[in-house]
N, C-alpha and C positions, 0 to 999 in steps of 0.2 A: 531270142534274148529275153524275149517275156514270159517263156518258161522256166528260166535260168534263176532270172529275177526273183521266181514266185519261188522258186527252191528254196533258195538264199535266204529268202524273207522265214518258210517251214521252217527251215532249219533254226537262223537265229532265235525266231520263239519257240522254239520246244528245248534250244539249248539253255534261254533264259529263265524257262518253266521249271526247270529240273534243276534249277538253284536258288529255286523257293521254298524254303523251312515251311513254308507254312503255318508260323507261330500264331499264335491269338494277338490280337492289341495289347500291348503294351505286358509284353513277356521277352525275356529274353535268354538265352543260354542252356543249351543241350546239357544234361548229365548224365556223364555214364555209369550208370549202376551196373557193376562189371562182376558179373557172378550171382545177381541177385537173381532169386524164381520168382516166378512170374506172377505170382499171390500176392509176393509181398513188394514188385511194384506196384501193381495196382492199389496196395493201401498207400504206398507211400505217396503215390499221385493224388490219392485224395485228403490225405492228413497233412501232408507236406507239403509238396511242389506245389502242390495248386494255391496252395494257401501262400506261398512265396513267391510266386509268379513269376518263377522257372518256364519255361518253355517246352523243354522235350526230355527224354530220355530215349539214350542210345542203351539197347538191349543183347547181350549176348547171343553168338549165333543162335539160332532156335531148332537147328535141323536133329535128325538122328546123327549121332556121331559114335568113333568106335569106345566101347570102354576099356580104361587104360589102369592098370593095376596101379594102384597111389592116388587115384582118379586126380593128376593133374589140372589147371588151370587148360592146358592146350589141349583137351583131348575134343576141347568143342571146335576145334580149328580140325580136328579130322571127319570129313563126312562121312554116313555109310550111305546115307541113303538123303531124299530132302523130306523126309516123315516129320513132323513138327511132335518131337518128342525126345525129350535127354533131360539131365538135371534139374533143367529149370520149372519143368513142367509139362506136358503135354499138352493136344490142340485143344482139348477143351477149355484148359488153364492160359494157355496163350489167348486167345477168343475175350476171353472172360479181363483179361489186363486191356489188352485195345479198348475195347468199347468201354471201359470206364475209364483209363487215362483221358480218352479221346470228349467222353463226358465233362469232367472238369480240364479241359483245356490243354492238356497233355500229348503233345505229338509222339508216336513210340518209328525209333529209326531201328532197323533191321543189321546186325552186323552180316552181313552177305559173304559166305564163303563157298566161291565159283571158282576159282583159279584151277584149284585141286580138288583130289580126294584124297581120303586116309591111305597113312602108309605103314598103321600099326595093325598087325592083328589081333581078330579076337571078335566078339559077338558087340554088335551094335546097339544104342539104349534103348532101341522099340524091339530087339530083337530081329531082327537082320542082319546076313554075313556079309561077308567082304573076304576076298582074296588077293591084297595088294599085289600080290607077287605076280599074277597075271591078270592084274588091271581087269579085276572084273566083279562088278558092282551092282548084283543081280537086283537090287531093290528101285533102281533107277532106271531103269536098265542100262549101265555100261560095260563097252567090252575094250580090251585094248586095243580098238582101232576108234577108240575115241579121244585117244589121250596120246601127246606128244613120245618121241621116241625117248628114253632115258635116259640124261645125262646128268653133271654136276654144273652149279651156275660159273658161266664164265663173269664174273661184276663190273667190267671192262667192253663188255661184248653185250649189245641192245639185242639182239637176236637172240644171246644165249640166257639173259636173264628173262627172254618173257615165253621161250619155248623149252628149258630147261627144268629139273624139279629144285623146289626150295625145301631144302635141307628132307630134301628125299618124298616129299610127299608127290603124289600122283598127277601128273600137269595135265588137264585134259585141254583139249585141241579146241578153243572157242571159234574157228574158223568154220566149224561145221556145222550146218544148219543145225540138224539132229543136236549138238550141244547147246547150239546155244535157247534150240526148243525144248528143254529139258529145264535151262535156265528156267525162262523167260515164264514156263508153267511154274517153277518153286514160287516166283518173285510173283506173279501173279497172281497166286492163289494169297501170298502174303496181304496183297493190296486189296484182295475182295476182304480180309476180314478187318481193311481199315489202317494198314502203315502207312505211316507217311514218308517214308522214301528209308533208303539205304547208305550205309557204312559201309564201302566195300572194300572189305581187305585184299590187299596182295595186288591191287589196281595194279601196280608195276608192274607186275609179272604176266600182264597180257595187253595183248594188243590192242591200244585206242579204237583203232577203226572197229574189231570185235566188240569191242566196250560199247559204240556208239553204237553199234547196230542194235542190240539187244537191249539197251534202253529207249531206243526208238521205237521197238517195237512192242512194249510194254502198255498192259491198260492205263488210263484213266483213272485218279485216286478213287475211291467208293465215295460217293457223296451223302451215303447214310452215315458216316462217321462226320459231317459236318463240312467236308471237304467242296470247292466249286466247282461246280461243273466245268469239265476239261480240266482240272487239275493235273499235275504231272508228278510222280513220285520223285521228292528230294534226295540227289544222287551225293557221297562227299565221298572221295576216293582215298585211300594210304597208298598215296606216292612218295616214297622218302628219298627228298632232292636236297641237301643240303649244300648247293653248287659243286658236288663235284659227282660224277659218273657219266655215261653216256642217254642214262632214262632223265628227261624233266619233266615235270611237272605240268608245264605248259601243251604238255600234249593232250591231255587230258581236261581243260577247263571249258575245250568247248563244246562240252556235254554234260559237265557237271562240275560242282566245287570239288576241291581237293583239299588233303590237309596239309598243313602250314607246320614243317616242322621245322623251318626254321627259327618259328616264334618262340619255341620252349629252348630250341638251341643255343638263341643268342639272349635270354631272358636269364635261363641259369647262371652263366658266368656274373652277367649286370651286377644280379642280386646275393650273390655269394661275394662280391666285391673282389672279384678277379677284372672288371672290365669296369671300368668308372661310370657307375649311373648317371653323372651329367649327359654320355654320348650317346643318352635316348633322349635327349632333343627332338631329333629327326627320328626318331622311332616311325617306322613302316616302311614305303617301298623304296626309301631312301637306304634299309638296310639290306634290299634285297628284295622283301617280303612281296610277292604279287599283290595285284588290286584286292582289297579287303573283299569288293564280291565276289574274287573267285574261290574264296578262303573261308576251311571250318579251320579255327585256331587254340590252342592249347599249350599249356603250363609241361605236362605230362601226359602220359597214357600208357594202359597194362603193357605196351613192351618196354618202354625205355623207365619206367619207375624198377624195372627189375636188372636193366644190364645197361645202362644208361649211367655215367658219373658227372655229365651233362647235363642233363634235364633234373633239376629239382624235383621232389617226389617226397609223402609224408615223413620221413625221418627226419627231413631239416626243415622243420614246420617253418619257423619266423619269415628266413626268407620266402618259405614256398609260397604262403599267404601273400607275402607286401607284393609277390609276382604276379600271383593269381589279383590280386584286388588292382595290379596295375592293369592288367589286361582289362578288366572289367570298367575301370575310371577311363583308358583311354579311346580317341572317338576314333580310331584304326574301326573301319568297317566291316567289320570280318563278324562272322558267326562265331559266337564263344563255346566253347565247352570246356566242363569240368569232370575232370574225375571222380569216382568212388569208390574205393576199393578195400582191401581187408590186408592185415597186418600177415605178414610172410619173413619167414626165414630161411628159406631157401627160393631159387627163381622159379620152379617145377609146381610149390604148395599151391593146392588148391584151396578152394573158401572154406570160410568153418564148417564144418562139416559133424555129425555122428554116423559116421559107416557110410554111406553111400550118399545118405540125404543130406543135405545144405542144410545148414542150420538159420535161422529169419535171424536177421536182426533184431537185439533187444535195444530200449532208450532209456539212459537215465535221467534223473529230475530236470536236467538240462538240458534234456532232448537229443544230449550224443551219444549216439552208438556204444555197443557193449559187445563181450561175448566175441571178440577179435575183430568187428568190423570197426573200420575207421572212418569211412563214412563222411568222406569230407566238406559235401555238400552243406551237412548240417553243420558245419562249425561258423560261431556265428558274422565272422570278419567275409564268408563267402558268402553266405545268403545276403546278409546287408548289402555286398557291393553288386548283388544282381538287381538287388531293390537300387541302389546310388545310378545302375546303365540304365535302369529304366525309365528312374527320377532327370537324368542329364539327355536322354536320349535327343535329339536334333543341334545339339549345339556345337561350338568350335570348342578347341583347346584354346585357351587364353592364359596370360602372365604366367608364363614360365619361366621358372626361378630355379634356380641351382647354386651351390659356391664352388663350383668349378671342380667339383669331386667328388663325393660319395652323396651330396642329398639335392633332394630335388620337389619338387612342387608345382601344380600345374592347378587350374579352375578349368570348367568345362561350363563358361559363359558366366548367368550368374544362379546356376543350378544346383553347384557341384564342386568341390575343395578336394585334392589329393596330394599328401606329401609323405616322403619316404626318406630311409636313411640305411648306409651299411655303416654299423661300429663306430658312428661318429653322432655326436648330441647335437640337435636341433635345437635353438632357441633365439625364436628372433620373430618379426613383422613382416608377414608375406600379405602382397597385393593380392585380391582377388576379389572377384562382382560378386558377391554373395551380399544379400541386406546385411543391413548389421542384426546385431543380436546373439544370443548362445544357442551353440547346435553340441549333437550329441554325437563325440567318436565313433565313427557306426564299427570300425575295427577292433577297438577296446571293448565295447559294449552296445548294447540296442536300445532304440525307445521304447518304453513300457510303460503304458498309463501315463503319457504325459514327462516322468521322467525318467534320466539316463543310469543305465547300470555300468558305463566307462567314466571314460575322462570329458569334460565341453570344453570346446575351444569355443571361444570370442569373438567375432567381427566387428571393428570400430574404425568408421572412416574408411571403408575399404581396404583395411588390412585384416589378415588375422594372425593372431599371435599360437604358432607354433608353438610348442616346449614339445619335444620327443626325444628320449634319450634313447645312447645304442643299447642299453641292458634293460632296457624293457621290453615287454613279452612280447610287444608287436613292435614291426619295425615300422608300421607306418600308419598315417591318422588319415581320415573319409571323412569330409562332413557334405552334407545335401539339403537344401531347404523343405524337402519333408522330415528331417530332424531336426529341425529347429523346436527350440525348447521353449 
């Protein structure tokens, strides 16, 4: 019984270790720079993020993948091999992003694509072949007796979606040692140059217990990157469980957080004014949503911004912002991320691009993106409200206010002011703990030199006087007592 004990005991803390961000003090919120190389996060961690005190950046697969004539967005979701070299950059260029995100504060998450291998032909970005056709992956080395027998996914059937292929790529068999030592070397060699844990796609489509083994058997984060000794690589899975199928999510939490896609699920309608923003009262596990610690949560993400009429995504900026800044106002305990990503017109377009190479981002006098990225991070209603999560951080949700339909309003103790509206005008006296005084709309505008380039709302007497109409650019007003004016 006292060995049983002691398991029990390893087990719980290595499951609780591996849903550690590992952020800095007083940072908060993962962003995903989706398609960006590797050069130019590393500047953006140190001209941006650090200066706005962001937390992480979730990074595009980093492996050899196959090249795909149009060089789609998805040809990094095919592997050929796990050589740290395609679009983004190479390993010296990857190398060179860690240690200095990791410099100013910048945790870098790995998108981890294990499930599979490529099912397109053709030569690989470091130069390495591939022959889907019989599963065999000479740069790895795999052969088809490493990879699941062929079939189409049954979506109904728990067995057929996590040992069958998704939409035809290559399922290798994580049941076998050999696979998952193959793993377990990519992932590891990842963490000597300093990640802080992984994004794993396609989590659904294999087996927990596989899952658990191989991160169990994984090093210790490098502690030359700043990391504590025994540190554990932060695991976040894509399990997509929106209550219905035979896969949940829950299978998966007790080894690492997962993502929350119910959050951007039931967030879109709210804020598009198909579901009455009063009935986020009880917003969280009142809605379903698991414990916020087992939860990375989100607005969007590169799948569902492309085929998704659910999930809000930059074409319908107003609401998408009042969603994104609700997530970030409210005290739902969950790990935040944000998207960033580049303007497309079809679901296939890859990033800006001249011929082959990714094109950097350019910035204008405002600091937003150019040149087709859109770059949402920078806009400034997001950064402000990752500064308002950091500025409310330990407190309750208080005086929640609504009129029983489209607007709503909440304080987060006496830190922090957030109200919203769909298509209907605000104007009126909302309670909330904030000192008195004038604060600066951090949605409308930012504090600069003392004063606001938005709109200031008021506190007197424990009130603050709203005015927000539906035809104005933002739908919703943030103030925080480090805007106070």
């Amino acid at each position: 019984m006292k060995v049983l004990a002691l398991l029990v005991t390893v087990w719980f803390s290595l499951a609780s270790a591996q849903k550690d961000p590992h952020f800095w003090d007083g940072r908060n919120t993962i962003v995903h720079l989706f398609e960006w190389k590797w050069s130019d996060i590393a500047s953006e961690c140190e001209n941006f993020l650090s200066v706005k005190n962001f937390a992480g950046v979730q990074v595009s697969p980093p492996a050899e993948s196959v090249v795909v004539e149009g060089r789609p967005w998805w040809e990094k979701y095919q592997p050929v091999s796990y050589t740290l070299n395609n679009r983004g950059g190479d390993e010296a260029a990857f190398t060179d992003m860690v240690s200095r995100c990791n410099k100013v504060g910048i945790r870098i998450y790995v998108d981890l694509v294990a499930n599979h291998m490529a099912t397109s032909n053709g030569q690989g970005s470091a130069g390495n072949t591939c022959d889907p056709g019989s599963k065999s992956y000479p740069a790895v080395s795999y052969t088809s007796e490493n990879f699941h027998t062929s079939c189409d996914i049954d979506y109904t059937d728990a067995s057929s979606i996590r040992n069958c292929e998704l939409t035809g790529l290559k399922d290798l068999d994580q049941s076998q040692d050999y696979v998952r030592g193959k793993i377990e070397e990519y992932m590891n060699h990842l963490i000597s140059l300093g990640v802080a844990g992984f994004r794993v796609d396609a989590a659904k489509h294999m087996w927990p217990a596989d899952l658990q083994a191989i991160f169990g058997s994984l090093n210790d984060l490098n502690t030359d990157h700043g990391f504590a000794s025994g540190a554990r690589a932060f695991i976040f899975q894509e399990v997509i469980d929106t209550s219905t199928g035979p896969v949940k999510n829950t299978e998966y939490t007790g080894f690492g957080k997962v993502c929350e896609f119910l959050f951007g699920n039931d967030l879109g309608p709210s804020f598009r004014g198909e579901n009455a923003l009063h009935n986020l009262k009880n917003w969280g596990t009142e809605w379903g949503l698991l414990d916020g610690g087992d939860t990375v949560s989100f607005v969007d993400n590169h799948d569902n911004e492309r085929d998704s009429q659910i999930f809000l995504h930059y074409t319908n900026d107003k609401p998408y912002k009042a969603a994104i800044a609700f997530m970030l106002a409210h005290p739902y305990d969950t790990t935040t991320r944000v998207l960033s990503s580049y303007k497309f017109d079809s679901s296939d377009q890859g990033p800006p691009s001249n011929g082959d190479d990714i094109l950097s981002p350019e910035f204008g006098s405002d600091g937003a993106c150019t040149n087709g990225w859109v770059c949402q991070h920078r806009w400034s209603p997001v950064f402000n409200m990752v500064e308002f999560r950091n500025v409310v951080s330990g407190t309750e949700l208080t005086n929640w206010w609504d009129n029983g339909s489209q607007q709503i309003a909440f304080s987060r103790g006496d830190k922090g002011f957030y109200a919203a509206t769909v298509n209907e005008d605000i104007a009126t006296s909302i309670s909330t703990g904030l000192p008195d005084g004038s604060y600066c709309d951090v949605m409308s505008g930012s504090l600069v030199n003392g004063a606001c380039t938005g709109k200031t709302l008021t506190v007197s007497g424990g009130q603050v006087y709203v005015e927000l109409g539906g035809a104005e650019l933002e739908a919703a007003v943030a103030i925080h007592v480090n805007a106070k004016l």
